[in-house]
LUMVEXGU-160586 format. One record per residue: residue in three letters; x, y, z of N, C-alpha, C in turn; residue number from 1. Coordinates in pm, whole numbers, plus 50000, padded with zeros to 5 digits. Last residue first. Layout:
<nodes>
['ALA', [X, Y, Z], [X, Y, Z], [X, Y, Z], NUM]
...
</nodes>
This chain:
<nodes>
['UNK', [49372, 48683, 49462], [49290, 48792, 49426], [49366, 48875, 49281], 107]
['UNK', [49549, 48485, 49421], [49415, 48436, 49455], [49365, 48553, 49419], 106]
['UNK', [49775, 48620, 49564], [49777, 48560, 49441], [49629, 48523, 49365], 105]
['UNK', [49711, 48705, 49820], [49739, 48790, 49701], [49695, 48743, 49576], 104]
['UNK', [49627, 48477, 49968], [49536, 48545, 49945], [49563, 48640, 49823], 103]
['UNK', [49944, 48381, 49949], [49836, 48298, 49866], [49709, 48360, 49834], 102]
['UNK', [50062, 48573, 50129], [50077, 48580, 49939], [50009, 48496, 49892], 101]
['UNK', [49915, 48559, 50362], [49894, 48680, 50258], [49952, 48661, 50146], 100]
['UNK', [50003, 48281, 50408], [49859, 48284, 50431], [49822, 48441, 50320], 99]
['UNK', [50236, 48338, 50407], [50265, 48320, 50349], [50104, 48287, 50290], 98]
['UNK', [50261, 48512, 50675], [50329, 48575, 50557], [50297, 48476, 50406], 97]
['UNK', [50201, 48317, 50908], [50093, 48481, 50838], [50144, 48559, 50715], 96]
['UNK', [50378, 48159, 50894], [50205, 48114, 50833], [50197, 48223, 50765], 95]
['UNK', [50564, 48279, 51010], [50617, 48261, 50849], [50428, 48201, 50766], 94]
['UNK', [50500, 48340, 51214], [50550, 48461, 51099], [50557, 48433, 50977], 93]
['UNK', [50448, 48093, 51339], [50316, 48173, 51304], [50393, 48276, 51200], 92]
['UNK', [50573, 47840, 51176], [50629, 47938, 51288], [50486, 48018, 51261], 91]
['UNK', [50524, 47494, 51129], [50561, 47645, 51071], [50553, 47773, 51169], 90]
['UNK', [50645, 47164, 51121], [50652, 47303, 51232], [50631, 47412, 51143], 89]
['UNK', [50548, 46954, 50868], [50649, 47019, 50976], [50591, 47128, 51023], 88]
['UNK', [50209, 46901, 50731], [50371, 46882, 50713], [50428, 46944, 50867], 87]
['UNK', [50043, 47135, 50628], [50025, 47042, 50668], [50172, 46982, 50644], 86]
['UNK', [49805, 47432, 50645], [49898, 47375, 50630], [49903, 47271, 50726], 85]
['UNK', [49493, 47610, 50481], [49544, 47523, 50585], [49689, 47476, 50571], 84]
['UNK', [49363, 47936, 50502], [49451, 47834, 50458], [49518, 47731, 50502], 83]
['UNK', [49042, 47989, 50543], [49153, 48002, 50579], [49260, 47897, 50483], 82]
['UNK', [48834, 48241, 50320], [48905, 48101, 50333], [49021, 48046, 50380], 81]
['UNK', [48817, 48543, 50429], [48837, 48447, 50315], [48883, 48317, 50384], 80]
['UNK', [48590, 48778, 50552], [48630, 48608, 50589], [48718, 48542, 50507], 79]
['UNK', [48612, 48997, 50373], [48582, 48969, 50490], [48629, 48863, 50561], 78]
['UNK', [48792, 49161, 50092], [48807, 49019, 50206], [48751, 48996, 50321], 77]
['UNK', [48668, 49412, 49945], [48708, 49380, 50082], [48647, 49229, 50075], 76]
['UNK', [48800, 49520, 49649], [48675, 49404, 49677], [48717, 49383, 49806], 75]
['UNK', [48751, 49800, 49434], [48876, 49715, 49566], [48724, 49658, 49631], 74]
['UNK', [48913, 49910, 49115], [48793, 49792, 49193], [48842, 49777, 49369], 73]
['UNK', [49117, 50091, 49047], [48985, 50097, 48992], [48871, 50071, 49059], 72]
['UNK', [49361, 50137, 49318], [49292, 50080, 49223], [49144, 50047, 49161], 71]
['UNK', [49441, 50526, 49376], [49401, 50371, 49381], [49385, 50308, 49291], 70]
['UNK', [49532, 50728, 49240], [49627, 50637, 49291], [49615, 50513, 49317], 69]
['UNK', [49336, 50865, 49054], [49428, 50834, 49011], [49541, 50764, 49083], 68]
['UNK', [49173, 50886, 49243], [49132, 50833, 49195], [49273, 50750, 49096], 67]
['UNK', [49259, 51181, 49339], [49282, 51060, 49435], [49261, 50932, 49367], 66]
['UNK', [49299, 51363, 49062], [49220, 51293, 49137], [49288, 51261, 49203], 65]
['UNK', [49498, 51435, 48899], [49372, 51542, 48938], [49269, 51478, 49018], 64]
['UNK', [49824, 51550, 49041], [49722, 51478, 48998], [49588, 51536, 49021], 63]
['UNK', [50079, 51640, 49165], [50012, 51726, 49017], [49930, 51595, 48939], 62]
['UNK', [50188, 51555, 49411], [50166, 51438, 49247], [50158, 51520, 49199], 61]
['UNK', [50043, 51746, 49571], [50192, 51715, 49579], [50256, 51674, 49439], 60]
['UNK', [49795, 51649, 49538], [49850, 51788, 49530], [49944, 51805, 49420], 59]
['UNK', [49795, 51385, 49633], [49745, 51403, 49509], [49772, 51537, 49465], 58]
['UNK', [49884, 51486, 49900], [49938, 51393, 49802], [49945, 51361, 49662], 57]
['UNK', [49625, 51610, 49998], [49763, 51673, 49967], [49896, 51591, 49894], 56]
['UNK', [49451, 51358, 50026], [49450, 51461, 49911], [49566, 51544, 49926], 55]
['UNK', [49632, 51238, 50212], [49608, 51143, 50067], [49554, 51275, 49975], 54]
['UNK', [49589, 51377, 50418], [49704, 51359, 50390], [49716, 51278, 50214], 53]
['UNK', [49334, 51329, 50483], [49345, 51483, 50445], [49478, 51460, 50371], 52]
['UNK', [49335, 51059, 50513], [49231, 51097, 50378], [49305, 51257, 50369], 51]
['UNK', [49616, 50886, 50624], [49459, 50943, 50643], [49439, 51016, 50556], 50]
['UNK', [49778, 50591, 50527], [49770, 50746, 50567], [49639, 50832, 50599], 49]
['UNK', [49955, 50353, 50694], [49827, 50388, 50633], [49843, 50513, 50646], 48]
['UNK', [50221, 50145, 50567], [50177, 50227, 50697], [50080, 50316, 50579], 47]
['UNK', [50361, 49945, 50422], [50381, 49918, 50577], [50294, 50015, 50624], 46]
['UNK', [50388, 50023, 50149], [50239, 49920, 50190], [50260, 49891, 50339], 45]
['UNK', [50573, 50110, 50058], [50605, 49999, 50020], [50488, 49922, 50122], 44]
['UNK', [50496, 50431, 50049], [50547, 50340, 49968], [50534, 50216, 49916], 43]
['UNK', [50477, 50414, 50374], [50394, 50421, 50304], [50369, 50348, 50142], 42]
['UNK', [50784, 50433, 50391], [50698, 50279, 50431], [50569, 50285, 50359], 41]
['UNK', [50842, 50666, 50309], [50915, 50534, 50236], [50806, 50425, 50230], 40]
['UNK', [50719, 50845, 50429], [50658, 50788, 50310], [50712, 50672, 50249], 39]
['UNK', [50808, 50807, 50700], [50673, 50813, 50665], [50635, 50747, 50532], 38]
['UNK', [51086, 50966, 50621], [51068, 50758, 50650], [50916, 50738, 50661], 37]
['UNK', [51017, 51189, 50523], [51068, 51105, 50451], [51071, 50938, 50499], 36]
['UNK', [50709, 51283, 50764], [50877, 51261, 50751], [50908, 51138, 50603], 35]
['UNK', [50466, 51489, 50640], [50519, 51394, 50699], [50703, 51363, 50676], 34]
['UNK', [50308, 51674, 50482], [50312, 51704, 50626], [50369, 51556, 50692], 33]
['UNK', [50344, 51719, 50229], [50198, 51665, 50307], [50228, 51681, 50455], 32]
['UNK', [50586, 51824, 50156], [50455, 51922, 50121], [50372, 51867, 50136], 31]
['UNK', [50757, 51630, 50289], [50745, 51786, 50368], [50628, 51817, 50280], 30]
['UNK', [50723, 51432, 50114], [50721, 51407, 50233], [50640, 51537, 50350], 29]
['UNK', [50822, 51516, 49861], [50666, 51512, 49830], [50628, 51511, 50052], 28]
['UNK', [51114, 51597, 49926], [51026, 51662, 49895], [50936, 51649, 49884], 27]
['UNK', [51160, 51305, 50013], [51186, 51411, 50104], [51083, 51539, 50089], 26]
['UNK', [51166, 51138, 49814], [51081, 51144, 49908], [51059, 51220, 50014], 25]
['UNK', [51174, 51395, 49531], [51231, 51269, 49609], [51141, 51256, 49706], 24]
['UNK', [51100, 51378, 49151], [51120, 51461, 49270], [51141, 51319, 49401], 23]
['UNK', [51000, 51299, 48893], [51175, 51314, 48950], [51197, 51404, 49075], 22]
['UNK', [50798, 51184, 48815], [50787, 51340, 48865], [50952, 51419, 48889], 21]
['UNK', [50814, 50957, 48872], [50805, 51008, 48707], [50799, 51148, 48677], 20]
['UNK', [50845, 50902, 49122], [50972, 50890, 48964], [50953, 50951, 48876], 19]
['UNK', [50613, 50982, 49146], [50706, 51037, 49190], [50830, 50993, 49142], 18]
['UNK', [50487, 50726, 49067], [50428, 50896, 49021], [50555, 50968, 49061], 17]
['UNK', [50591, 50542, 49186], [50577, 50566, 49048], [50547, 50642, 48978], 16]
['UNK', [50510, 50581, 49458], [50601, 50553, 49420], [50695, 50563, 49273], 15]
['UNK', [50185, 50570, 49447], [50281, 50709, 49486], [50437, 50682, 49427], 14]
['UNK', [50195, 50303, 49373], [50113, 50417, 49258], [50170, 50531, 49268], 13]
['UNK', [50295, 50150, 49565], [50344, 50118, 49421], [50298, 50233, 49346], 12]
['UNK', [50060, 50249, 49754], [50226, 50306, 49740], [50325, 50259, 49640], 11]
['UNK', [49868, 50130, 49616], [49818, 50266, 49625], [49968, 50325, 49656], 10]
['UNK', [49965, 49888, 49701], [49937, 49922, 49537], [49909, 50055, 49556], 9]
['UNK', [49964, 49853, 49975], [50071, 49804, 49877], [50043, 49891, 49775], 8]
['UNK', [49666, 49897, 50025], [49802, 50011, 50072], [49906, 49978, 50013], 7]
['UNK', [49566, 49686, 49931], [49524, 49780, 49942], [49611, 49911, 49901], 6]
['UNK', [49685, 49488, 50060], [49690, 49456, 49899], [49681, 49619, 49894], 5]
['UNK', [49563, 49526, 50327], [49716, 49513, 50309], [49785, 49557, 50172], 4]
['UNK', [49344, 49456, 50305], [49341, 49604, 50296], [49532, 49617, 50268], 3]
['UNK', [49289, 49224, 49994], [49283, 49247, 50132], [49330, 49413, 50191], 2]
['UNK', [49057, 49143, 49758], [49181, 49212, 49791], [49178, 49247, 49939], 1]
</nodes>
C-alpha cells in the first residue's frame, strides 16, 4: 500500500464516521483545530494530518482508538515495480495517475 492508499482510506474512515455521527465538516473541523476545506481534502486522501490533530479527531469521532481509523495492516511500498507503458504519447499526469491505480489495484 502506498502512503497515498494510506491517507485515502484513513479519510474514507473519517468520512464515514462522521455520517454516521450526523455531524458536518465544519463541526468535527473547528474541534481539531482546522478549516472545513482542511478536512474535506483530508477526507478524500489530498492532505496529511499530524498525530496531535489525528488524536483530537478520534475525540471529535467519540472513538476509542486511532486504531479505529486506520487500516488493520499497512505494508510500505518502497520500490514497487515500475510500470511500463507502450503505444502513443502519455503525458506524465496522466502516467502518474494511472502508475497509482495499477499500484492500488495490485495492493
Amino acid at each position: 500500500m502506498s502512503d497515498s492508499e494510506l491517507y485515502r482510506r484513513l479519510g474514507i474512515s473519517i468520512a464515514a464516521r462522521r455520517a454516521e455521527l450526523g455531524i458536518t465538516q465544519a463541526q468535527v473541523a473547528a474541534q481539531i483545530g482546522l478549516t472545513r476545506a482542511s478536512l474535506a481534502n483530508i477526507e478524500t486522501g489530498r492532505q496529511k494530518m499530524m498525530l496531535h490533530q489525528i488524536y483530537r479527531l478520534v475525540e471529535a469521532l467519540k472513538l476509542k482508538s486511532v486504531l479505529d481509523l486506520v487500516p488493520p495492516t499497512f505494508s510500505y511500498v518502497d520500490n514497487p515495480e515500475p510500470v511500463t507503458f507502450t503505444g502513443g504519447n502519455v503525458s506524465d499526469s496522466i502516467r502518474a495517475q494511472v502508475t497509482q491505480f495499477v499500484r492500488t489495484v495490485k495492493a
